[in-house]
Structure formats: C-alpha cells, structure tokens
Z-matrix of the N, CA and C atoms (Angstrom, degrees):
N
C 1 1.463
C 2 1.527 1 111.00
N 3 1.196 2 129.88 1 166.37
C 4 1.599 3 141.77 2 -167.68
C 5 1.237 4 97.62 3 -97.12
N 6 1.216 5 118.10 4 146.50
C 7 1.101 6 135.38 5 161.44
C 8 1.665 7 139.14 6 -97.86
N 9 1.179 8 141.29 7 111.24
C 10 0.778 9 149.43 8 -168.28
C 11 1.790 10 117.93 9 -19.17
N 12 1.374 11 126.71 10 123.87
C 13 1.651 12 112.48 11 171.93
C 14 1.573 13 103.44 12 -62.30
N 15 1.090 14 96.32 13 176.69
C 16 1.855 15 100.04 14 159.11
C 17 1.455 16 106.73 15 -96.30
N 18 1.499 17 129.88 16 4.94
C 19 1.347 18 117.84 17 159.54
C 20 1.515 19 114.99 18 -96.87
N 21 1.217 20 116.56 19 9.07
C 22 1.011 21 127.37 20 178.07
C 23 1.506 22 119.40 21 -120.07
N 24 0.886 23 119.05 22 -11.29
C 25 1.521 24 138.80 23 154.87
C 26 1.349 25 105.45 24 -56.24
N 27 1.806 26 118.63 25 -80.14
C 28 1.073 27 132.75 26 158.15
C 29 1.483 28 129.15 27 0.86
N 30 1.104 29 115.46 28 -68.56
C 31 1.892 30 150.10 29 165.66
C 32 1.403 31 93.82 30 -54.84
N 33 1.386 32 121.87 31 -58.82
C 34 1.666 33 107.73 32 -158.69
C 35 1.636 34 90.64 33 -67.23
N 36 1.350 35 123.55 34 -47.86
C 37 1.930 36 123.87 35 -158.37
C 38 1.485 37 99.69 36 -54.41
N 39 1.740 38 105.61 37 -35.08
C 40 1.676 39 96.28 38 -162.92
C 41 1.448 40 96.51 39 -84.16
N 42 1.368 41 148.54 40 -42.86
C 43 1.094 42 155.32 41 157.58
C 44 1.495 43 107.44 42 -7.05
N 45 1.562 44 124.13 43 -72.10
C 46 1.465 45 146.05 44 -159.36
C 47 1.257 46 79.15 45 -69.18
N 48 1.991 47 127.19 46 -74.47
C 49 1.242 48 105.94 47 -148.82
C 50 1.519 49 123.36 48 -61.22
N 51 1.302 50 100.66 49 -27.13
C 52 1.938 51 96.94 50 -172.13
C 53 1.612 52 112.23 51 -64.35
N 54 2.158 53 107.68 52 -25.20
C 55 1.471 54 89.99 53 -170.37
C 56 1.213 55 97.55 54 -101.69
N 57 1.214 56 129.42 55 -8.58
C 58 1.795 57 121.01 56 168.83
C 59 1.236 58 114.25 57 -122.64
N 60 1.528 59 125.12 58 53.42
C 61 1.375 60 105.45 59 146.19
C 62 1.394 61 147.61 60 -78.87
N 63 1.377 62 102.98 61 6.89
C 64 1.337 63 120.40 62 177.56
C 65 1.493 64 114.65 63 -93.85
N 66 1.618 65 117.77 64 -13.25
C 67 1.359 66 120.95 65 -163.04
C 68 1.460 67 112.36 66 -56.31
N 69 0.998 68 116.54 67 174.46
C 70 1.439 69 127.51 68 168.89
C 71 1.790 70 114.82 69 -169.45
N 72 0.933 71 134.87 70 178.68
C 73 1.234 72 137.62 71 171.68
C 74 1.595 73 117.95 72 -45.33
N 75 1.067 74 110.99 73 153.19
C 76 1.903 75 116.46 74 164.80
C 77 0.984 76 122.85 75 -85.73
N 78 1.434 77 113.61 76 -29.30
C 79 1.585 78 135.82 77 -178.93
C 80 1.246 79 93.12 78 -55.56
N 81 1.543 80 113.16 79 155.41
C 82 1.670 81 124.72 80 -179.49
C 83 1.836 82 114.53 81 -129.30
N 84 1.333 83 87.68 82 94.58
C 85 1.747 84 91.84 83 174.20
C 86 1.039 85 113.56 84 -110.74
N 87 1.151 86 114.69 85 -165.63
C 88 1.604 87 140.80 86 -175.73
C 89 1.354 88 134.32 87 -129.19
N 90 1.788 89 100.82 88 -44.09
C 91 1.619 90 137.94 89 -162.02
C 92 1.595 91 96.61 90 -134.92
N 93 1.685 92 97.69 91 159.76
C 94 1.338 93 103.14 92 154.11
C 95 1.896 94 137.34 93 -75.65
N 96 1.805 95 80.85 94 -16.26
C 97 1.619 96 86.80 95 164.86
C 98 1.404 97 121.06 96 -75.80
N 99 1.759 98 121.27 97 -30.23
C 100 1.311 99 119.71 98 179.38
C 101 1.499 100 121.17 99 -50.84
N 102 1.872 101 81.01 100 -37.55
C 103 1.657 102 92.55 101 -161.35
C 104 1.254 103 105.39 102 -79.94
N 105 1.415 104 145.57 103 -32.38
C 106 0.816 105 147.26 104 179.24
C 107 1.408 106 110.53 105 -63.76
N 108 1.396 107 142.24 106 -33.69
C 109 1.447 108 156.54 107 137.04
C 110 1.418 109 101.78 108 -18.66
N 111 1.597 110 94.13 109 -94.36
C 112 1.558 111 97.84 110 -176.06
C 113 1.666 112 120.91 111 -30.46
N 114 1.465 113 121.33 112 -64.36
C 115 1.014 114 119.48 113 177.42
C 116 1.445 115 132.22 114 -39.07
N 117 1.297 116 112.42 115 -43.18
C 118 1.251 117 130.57 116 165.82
C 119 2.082 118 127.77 117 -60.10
N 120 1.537 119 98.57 118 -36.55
C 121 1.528 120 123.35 119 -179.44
C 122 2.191 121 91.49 120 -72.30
N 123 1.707 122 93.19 121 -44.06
C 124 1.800 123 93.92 122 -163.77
C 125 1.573 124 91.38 123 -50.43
N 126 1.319 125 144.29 124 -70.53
C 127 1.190 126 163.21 125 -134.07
C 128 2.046 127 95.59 126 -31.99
N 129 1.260 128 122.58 127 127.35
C 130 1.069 129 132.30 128 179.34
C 131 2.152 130 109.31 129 43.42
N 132 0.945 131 105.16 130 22.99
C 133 1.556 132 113.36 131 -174.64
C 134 1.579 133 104.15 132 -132.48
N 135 1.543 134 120.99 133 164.51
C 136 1.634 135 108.30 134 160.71
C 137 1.163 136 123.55 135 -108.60
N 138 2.073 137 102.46 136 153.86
C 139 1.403 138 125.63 137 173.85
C 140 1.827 139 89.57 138 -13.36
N 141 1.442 140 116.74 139 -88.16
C 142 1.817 141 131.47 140 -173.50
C 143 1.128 142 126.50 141 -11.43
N 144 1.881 143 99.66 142 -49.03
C 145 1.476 144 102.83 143 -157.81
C 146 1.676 145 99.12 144 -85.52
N 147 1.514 146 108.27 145 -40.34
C 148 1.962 147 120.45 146 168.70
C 149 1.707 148 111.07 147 -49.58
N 150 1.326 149 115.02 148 -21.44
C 151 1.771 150 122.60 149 174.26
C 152 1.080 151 114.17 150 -76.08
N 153 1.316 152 106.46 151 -32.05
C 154 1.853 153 114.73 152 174.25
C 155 1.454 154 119.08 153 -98.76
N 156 1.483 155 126.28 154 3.75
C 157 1.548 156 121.82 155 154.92
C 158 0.815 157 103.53 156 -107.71
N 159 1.421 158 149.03 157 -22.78
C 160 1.771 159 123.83 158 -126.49
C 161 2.077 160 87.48 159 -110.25
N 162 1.307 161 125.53 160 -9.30
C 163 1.378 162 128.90 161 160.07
C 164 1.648 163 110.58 162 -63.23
N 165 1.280 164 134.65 163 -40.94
C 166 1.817 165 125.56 164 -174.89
C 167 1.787 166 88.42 165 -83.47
N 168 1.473 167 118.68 166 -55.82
C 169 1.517 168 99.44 167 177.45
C 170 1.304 169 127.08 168 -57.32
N 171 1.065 170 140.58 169 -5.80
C 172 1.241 171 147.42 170 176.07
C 173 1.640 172 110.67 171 -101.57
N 174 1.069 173 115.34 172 -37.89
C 175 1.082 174 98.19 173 158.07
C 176 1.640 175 146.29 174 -94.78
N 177 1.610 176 105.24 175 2.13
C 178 1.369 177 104.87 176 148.98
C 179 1.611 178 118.14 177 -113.29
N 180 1.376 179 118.52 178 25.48
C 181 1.632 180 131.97 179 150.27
C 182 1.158 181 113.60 180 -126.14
N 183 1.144 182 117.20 181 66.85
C 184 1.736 183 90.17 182 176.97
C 185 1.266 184 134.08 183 -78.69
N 186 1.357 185 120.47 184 11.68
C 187 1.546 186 131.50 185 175.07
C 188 1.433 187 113.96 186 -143.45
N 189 1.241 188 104.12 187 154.38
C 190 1.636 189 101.85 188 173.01
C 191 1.933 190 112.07 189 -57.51
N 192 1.108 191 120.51 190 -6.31
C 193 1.705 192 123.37 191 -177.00
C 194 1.543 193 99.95 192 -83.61
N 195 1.381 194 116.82 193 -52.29
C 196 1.425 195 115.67 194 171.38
C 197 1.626 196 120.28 195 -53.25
N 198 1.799 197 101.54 196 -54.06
C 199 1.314 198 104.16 197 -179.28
C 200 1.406 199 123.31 198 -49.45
N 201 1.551 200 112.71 199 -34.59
C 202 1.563 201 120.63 200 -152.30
C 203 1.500 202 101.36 201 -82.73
N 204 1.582 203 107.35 202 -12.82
C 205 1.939 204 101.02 203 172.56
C 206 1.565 205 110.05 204 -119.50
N 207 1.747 206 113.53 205 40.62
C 208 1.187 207 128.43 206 -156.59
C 209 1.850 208 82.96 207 -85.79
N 210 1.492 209 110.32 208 164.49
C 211 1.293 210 122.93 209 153.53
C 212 1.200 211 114.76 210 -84.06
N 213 1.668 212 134.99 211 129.69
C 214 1.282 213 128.20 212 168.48
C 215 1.060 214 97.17 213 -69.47
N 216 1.578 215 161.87 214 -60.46
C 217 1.165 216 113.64 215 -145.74
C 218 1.801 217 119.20 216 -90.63
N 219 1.369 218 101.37 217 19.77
C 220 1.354 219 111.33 218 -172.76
C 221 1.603 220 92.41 219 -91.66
N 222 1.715 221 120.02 220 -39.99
C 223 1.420 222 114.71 221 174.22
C 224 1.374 223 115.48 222 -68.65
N 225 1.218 224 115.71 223 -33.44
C 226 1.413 225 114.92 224 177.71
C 227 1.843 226 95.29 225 -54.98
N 228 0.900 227 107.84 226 -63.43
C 229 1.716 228 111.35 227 -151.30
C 230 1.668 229 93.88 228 -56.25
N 231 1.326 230 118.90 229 -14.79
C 232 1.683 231 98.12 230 -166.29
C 233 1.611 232 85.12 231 -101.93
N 234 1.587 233 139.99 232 -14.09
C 235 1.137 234 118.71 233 -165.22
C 236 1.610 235 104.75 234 -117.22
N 237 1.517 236 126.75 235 15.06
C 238 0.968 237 127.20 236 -167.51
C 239 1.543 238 121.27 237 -64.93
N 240 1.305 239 102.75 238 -13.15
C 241 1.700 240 105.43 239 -172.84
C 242 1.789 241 98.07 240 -91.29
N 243 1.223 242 112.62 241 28.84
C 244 1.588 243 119.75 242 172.56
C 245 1.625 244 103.00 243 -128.27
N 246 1.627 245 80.96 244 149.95
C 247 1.650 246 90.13 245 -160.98
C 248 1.503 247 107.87 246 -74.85
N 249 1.146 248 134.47 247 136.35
C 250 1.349 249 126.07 248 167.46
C 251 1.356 250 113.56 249 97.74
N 252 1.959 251 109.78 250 12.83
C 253 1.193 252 126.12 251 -166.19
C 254 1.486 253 117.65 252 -49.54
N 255 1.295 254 124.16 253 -58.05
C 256 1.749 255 130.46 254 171.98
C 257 1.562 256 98.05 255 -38.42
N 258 1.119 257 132.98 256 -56.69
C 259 2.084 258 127.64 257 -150.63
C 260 1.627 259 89.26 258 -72.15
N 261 1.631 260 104.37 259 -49.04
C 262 1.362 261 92.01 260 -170.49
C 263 1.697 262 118.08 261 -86.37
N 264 0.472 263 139.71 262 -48.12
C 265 1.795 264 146.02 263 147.61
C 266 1.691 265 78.50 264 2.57
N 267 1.358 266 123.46 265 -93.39
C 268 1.142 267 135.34 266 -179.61
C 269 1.740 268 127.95 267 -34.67
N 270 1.026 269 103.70 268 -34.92
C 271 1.708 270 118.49 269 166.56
C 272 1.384 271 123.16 270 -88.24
N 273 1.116 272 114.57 271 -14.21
C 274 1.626 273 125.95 272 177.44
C 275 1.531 274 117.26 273 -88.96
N 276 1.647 275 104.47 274 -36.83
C 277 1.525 276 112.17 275 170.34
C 278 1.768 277 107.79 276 -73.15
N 279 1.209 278 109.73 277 -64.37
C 280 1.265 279 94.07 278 170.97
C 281 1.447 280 135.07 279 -72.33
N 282 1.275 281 140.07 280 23.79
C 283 1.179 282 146.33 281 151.70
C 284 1.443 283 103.23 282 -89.56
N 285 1.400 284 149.52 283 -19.28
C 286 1.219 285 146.06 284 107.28
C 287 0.854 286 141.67 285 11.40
N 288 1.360 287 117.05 286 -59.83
C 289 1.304 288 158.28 287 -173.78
C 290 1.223 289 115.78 288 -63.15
N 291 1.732 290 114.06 289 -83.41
C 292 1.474 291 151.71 290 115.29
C 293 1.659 292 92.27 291 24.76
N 294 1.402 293 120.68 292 -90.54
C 295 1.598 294 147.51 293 178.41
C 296 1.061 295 93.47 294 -36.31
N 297 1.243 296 116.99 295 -89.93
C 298 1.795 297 115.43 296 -178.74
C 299 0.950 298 129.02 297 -17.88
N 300 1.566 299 111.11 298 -71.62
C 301 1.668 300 119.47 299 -170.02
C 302 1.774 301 103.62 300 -91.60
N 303 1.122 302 120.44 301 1.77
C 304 1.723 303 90.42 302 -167.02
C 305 2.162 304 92.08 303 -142.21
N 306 1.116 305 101.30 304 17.93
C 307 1.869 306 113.75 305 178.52
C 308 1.585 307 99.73 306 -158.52
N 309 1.367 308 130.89 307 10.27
C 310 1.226 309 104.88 308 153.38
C 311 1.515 310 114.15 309 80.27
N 312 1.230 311 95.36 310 23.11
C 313 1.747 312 99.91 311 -173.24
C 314 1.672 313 118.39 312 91.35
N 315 1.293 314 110.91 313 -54.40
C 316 0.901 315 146.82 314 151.28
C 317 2.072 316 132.81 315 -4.78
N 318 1.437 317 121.02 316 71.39
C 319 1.683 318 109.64 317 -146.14
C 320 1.696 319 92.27 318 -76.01
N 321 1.165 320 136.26 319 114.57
C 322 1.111 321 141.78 320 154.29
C 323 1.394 322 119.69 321 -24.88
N 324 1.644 323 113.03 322 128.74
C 325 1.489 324 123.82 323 180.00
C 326 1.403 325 106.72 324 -85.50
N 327 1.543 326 152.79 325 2.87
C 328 1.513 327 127.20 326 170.86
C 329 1.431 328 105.62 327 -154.65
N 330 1.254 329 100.75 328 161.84
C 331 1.434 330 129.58 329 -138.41
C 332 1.299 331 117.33 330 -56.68
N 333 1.727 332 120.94 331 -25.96
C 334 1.360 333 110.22 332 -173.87
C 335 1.584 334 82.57 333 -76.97
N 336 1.559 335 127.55 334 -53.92
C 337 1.651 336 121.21 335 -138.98
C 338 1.607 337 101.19 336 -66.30
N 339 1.541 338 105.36 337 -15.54
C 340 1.546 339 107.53 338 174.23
C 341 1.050 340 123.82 339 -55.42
N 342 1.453 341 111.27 340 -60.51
C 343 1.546 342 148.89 341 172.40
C 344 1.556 343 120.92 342 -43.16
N 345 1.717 344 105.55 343 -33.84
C 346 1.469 345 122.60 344 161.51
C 347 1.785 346 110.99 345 -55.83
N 348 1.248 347 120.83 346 -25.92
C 349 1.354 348 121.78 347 -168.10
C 350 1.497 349 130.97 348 -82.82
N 351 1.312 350 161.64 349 136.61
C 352 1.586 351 155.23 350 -162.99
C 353 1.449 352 86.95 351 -58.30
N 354 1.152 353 114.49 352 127.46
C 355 1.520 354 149.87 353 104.84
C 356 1.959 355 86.40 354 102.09
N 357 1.869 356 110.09 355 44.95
C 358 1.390 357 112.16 356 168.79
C 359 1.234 358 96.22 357 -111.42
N 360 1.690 359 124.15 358 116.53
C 361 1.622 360 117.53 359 162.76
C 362 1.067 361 98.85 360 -94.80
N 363 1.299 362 119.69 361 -179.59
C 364 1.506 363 136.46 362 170.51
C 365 1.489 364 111.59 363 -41.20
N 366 1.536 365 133.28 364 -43.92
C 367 1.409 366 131.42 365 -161.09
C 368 1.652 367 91.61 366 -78.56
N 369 1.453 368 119.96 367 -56.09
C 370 1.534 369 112.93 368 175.74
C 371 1.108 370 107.70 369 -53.92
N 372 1.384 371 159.07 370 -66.38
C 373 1.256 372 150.77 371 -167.00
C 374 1.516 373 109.58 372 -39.80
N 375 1.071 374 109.82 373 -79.25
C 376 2.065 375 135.80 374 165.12
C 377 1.580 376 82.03 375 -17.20
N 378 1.623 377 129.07 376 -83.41
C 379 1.351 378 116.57 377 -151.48
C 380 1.474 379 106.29 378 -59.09
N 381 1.558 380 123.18 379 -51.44
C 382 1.170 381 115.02 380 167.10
C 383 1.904 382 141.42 381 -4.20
N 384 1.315 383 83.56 382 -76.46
C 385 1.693 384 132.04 383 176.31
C 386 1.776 385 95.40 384 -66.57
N 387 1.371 386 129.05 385 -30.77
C 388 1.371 387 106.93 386 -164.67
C 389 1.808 388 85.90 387 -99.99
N 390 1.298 389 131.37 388 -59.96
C 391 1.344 390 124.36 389 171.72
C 392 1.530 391 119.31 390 -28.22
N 393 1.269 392 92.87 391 -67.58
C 394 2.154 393 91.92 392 -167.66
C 395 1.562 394 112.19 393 -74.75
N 396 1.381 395 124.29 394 -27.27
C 397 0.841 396 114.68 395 -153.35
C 398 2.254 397 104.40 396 -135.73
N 399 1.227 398 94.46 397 1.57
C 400 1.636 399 114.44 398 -179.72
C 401 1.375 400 110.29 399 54.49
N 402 1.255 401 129.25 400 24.75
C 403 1.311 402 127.18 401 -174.33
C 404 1.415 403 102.30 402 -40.77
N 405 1.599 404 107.64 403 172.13
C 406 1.771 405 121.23 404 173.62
C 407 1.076 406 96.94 405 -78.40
N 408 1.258 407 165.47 406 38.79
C 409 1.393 408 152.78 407 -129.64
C 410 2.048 409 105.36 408 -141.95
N 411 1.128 410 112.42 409 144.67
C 412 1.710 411 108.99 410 -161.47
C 413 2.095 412 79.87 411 -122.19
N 414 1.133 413 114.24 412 142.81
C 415 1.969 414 126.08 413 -177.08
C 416 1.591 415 64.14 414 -138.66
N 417 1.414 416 100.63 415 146.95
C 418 1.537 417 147.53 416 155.13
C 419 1.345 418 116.09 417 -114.26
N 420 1.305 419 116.24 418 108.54
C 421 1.707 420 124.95 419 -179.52
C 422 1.909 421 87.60 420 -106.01
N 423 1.591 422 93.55 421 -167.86
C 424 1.506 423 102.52 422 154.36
C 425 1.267 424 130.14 423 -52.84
N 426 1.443 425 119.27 424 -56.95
C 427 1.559 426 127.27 425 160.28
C 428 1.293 427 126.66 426 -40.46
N 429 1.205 428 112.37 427 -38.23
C 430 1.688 429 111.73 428 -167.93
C 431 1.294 430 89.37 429 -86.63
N 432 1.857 431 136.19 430 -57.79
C 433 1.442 432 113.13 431 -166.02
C 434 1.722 433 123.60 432 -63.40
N 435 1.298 434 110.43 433 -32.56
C 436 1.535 435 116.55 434 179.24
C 437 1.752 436 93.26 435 -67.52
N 438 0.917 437 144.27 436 -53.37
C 439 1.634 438 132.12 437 -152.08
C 440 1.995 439 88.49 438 -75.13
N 441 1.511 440 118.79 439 -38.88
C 442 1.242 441 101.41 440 176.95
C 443 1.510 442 135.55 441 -69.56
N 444 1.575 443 85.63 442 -27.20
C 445 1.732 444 86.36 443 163.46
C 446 1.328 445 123.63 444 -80.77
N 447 1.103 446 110.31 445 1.35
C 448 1.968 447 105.79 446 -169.44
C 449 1.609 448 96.40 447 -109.29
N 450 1.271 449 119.88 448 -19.60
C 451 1.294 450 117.42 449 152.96
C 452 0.995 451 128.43 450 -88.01
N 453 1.386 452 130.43 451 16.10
C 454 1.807 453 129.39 452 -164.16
C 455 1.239 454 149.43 453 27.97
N 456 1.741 455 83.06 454 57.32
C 457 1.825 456 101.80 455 -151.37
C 458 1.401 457 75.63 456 -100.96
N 459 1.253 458 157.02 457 -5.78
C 460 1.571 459 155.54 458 -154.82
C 461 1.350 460 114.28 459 162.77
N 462 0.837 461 123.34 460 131.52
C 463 1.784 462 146.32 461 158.14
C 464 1.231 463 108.45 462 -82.64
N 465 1.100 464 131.97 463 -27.22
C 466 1.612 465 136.78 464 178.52
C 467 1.374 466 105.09 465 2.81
N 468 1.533 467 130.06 466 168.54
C 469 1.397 468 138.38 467 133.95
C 470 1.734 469 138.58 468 -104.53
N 471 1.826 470 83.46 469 7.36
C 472 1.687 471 95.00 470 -174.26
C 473 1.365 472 116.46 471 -144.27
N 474 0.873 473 140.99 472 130.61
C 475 1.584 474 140.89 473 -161.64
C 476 1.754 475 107.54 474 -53.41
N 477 1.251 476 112.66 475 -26.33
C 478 1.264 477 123.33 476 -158.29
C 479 1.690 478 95.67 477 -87.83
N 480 1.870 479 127.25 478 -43.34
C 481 1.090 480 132.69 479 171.78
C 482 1.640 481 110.13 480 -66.20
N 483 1.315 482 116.61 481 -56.73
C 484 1.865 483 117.21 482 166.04
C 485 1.435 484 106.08 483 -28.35
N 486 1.639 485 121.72 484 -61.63
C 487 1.312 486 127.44 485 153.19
C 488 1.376 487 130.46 486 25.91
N 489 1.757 488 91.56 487 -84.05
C 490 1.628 489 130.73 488 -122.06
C 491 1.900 490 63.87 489 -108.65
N 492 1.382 491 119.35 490 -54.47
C 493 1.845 492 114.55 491 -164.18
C 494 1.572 493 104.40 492 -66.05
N 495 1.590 494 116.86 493 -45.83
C 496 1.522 495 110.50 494 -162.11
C 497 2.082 496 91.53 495 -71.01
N 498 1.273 497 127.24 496 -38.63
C 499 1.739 498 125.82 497 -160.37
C 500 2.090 499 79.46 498 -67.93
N 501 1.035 500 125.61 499 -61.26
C 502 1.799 501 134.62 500 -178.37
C 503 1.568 502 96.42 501 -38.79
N 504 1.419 503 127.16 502 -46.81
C 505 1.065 504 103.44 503 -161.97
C 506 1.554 505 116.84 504 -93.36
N 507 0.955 506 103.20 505 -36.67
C 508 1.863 507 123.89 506 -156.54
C 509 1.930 508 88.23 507 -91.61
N 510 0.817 509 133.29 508 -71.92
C 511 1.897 510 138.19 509 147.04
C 512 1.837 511 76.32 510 109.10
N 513 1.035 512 123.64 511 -62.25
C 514 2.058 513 106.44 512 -175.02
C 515 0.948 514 101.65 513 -89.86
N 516 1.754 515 114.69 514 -176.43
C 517 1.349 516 147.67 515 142.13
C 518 1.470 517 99.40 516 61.33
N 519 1.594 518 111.52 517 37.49
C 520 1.818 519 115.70 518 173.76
C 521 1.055 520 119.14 519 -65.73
N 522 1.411 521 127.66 520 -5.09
C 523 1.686 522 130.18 521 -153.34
C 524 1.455 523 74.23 522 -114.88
N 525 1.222 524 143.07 523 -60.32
C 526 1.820 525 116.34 524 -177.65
C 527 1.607 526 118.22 525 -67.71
N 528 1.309 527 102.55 526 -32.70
C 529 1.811 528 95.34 527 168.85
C 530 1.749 529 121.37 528 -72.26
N 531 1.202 530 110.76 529 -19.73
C 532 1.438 531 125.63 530 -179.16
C 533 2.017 532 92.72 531 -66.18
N 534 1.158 533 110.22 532 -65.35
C 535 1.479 534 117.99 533 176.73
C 536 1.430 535 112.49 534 -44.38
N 537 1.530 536 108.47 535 -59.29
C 538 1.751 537 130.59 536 -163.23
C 539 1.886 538 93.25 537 -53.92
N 540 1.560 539 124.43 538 -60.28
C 541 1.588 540 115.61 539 -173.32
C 542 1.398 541 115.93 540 -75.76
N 543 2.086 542 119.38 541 -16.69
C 544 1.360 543 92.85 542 153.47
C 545 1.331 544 142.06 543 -82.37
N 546 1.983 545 102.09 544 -18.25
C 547 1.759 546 85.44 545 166.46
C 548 1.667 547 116.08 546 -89.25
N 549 1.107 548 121.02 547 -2.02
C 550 1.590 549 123.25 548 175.58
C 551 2.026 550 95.80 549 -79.85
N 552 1.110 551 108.44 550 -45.52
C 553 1.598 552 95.67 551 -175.52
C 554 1.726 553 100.37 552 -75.25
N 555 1.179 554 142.68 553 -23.74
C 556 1.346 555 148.02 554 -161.69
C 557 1.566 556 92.86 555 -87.21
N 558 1.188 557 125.27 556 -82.60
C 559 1.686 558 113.66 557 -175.56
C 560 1.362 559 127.41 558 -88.90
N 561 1.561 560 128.20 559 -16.83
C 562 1.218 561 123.78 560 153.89
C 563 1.485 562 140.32 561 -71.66
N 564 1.695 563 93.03 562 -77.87
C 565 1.409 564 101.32 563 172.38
C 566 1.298 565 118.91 564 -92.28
N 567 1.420 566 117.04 565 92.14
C 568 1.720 567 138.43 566 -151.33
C 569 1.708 568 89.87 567 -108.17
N 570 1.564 569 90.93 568 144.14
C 571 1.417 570 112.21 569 -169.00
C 572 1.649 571 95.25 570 -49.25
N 573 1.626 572 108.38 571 -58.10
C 574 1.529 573 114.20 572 -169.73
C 575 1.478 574 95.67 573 -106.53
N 576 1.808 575 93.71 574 136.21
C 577 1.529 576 105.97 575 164.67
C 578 2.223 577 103.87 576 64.94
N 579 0.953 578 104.89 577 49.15
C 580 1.527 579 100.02 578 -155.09
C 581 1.972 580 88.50 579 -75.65
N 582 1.386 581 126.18 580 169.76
C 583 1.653 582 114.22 581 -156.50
C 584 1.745 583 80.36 582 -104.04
N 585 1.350 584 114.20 583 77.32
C 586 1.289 585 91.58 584 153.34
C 587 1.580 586 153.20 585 -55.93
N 588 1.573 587 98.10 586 -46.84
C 589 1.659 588 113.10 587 177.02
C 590 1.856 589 91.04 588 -73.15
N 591 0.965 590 126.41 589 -48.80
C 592 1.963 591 121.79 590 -132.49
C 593 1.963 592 85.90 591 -89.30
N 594 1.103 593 112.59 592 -44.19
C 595 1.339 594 106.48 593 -172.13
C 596 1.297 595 125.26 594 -127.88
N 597 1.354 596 103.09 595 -0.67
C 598 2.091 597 96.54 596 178.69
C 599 1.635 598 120.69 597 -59.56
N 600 0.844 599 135.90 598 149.07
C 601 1.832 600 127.48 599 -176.45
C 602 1.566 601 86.87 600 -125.14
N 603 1.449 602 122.73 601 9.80
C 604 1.966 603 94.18 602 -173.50
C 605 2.131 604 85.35 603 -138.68
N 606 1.020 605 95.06 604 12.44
C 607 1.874 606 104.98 605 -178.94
C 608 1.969 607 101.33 606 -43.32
N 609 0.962 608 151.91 607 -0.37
C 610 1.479 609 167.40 608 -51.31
C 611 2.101 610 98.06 609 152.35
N 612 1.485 611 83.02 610 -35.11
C 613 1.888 612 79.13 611 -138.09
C 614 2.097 613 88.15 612 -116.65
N 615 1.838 614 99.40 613 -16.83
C 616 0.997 615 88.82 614 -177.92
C 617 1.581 616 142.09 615 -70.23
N 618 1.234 617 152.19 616 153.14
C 619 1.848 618 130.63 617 -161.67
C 620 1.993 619 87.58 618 -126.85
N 621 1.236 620 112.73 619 18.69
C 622 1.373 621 117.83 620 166.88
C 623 1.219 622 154.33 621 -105.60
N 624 1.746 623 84.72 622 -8.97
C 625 1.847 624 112.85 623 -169.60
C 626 1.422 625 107.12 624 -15.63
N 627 1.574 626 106.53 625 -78.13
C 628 1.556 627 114.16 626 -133.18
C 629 1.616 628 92.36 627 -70.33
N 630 1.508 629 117.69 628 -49.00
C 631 1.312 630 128.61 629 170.62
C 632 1.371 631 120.40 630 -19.82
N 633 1.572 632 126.09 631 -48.23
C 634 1.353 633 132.54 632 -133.16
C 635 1.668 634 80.43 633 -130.61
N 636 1.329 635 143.20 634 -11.59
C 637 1.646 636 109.81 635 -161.34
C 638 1.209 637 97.49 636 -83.40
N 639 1.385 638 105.96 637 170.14
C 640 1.628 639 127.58 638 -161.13
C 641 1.335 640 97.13 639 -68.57
C-alpha cells in the first residue's frame, strides 16, 4: 500500500482538526474515576453498550473506596452484558485496590503511574490522559489503526507501532486527532460497507479505494 506524502499528511491533520475540534469521547462520565472505568469497560466492547452499565455501577460504587471492597461477583453480575466481563470485573476491583493502598485514594494523572494499575495498558492510559487532561498523546483503538492504514499514515502490525507512526507524523494537537480517527473511523470509514461515496470528506487522500468500497 502507498504511503502517505508529508503534504498529504499535512491536509489530512488540518482536515480532522477544523471538523473535530470539539470532539471528545462518547463515553459518559462525570469523575476521573468514572472515566477511568468506562475506558477500561470500552476495551474490545462499545462506547453504547459501557453507557448502559457503567450508571447501576456507579451508582452502587461510586469511588474507588467503595469499589476496592466491592464483591466480584456482585460486579460481575452488574457488568456482565460486557464482553470480557469476568477479566474485567476482576481488573476494575483491583485497580481500586492499587488506588487505595499505593495513591492514597487518589487515580494518578500520567502514564507510567497509570500503567502501574490492573488491566491499564498504554492505549487505556493515552485515552485517559487525552480526554481529562488533553495531553499530546495519540491511543490506537480499532478505529484509529484501520483509518491509518487506509490512509497510509502506517503499515504498522501493532497498535502500539501505528502509535509510534501517527505521534512521528502529526507531532501536535494528538488529543484532537486521537478523537478526529475514532469518530471518522466509527461512522464513516466503517470496517464493513465503510460510506465511501455518500460521506467520506478525505476520499482524495485514501490508498484503499477499490479494496474498501461497500
């Protein structure tokens, strides 16, 4: 596949920023503990389905102090309609935990002390850090790596290398482009049937056409 010019790089950053600089997450918090929840619950599941549990868990945890002497199978039972419910049920109490005893209650603002916590990798941290706090920071979900490869912003083979090419290429304003390729990869350029003709605005820039039309 082709790879992106750097004048064409250029064009795509200013593109994203003018129509999403307002973006922000779908997820619906309140706190940095919610969000840090949510973010963690989104992981291989959707923004939608985490909008419709993370209200009964929140309201019989509402802090990591409650959570951290939570019953798992009482979390399991309220988060079970999420995929991967047992690991995380299990990673949410003890990142709690974690908070409690070793930050003071307290959810840590940057990336390694994040990263210290059950079931925070680098991409959860990054989203974290780019929502609450707008860091320069680029998270690779599903959305962000497919929209970078179909634009030839990276060839990568790992979300973490896509990463390392989109933060190399774009170098500012990552916390609105981090947003800008998940809602452009989320309702446009969709894994299946993605709207090329009816709604793409960067169809110009793409090295995927024939590959990708509906």
């Amino acid at each position: 596949m082709k790879k992106a010019t750097k004048k064409e790089i250029e064009k795509i950053k200013k593109i994203f920023i003018e129509r999403y600089s307002d973006a922000k997450t779908e997820l619906e918090y309140k706190n940095l503990y919610e969000l840090l929840i949510a973010v963690m619950l989104s992981a291989q599941c959707t923004d939608k389905r985490v909008n419709i549990i993370t209200p009964s868990l929140f309201e019989k945890y509402p802090d990591v102090y409650s959570l951290s002497k939570a019953s798992l199978d009482d979390v399991k039972e309220i988060i079970k309609s999420c995929s991967f419910f047992n690991n995380k049920a299990k990673n949410i109490i003890k990142m709690a935990k974690s908070v409690v005893e070793n930050f003071g209650g307290k959810i840590p603002l940057n990336e390694k002390e994040l990263m210290s916590l059950a079931g925070v990798g680098q991409k959860t941290a990054n989203v974290v850090l780019i929502e609450y706090k707008k860091e320069n920071l680029m998270a690779v979900d599903t959305h962000v790596f497919r929209v970078a490869h179909r634009l030839g912003l990276s060839s990568a083979k790992s979300a973490i290398k896509t990463e390392e090419d989109l933060t190399k290429k774009f170098k500012t304003d990552l916390h609105i482009l981090h947003q800008a390729m998940v809602l452009f990869g989320r309702y446009i350029c969709k894994a299946i049937k993605p709207e090329c003709e009816e709604k793409c605005f960067l169809k110009e820039f793409c090295k995927s056409k024939d590959r990708f039309k509906a």
